[in-house]
N, C-alpha and C positions, 0 to 999 in steps of 0.2 A: 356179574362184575359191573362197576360205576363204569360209566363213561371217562371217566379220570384215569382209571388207572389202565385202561385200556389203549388211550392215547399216549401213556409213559410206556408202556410195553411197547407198541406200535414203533414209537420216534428211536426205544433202545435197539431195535430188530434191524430197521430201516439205516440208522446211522451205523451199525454194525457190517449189512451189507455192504454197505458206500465203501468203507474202509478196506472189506477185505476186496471188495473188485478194483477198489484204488491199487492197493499192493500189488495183486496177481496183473495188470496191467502194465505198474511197473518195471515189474518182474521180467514180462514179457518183451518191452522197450530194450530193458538192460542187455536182455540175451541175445535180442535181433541187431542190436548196434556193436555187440560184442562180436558176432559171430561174423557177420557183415567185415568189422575191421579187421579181423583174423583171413575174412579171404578174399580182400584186397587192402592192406594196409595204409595206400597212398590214398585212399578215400576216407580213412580216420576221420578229419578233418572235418570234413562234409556230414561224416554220417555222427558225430558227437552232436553237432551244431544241431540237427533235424532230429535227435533225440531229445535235445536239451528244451526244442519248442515243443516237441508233444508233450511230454513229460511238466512241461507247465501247464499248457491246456489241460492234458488231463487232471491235473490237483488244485485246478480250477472247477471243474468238473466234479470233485470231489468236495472240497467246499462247499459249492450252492449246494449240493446234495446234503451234506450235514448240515446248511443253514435251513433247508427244508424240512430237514427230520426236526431240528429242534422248535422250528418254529408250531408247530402242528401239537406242539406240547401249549404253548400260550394261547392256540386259538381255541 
């Protein structure tokens, strides 16, 4: 195979991963802050807010990862 098309394979695979450990992290945020509010409810509060900042960091996280995969295609 060219070097071409090994680098579109590469960026497809790579951005692929990024995505789905974006999700399952997600996923995992959602559940820990769900479970968290269910067994102490007066800390809702507190623990939405500390979700809502990881949860950007991480799809910031996620981001430069996909601006990584794509780029690796133009170089």
């Amino acid at each position: 195979m060219e070097l071409a098309v090994l680098k579109y394979i590469a960026a497809g695979l790579g951005a692929g991963l990024v995505v789905i450990g974006a999700g399952f992290g997600l996923g995992k945020i959602g559940t820990a802050a769900l479970e968290g509010t269910a067994r102490q409810p007066e800390a809702g509060g507190d623990l939405r807010t500390t979700m809502i900042i990881i949860a950007a960091l991480l799809e910031g996280a996620a981001m430069l990862g996909l601006v990584i995969c794509l780029l690796t295609m133009v170089m």
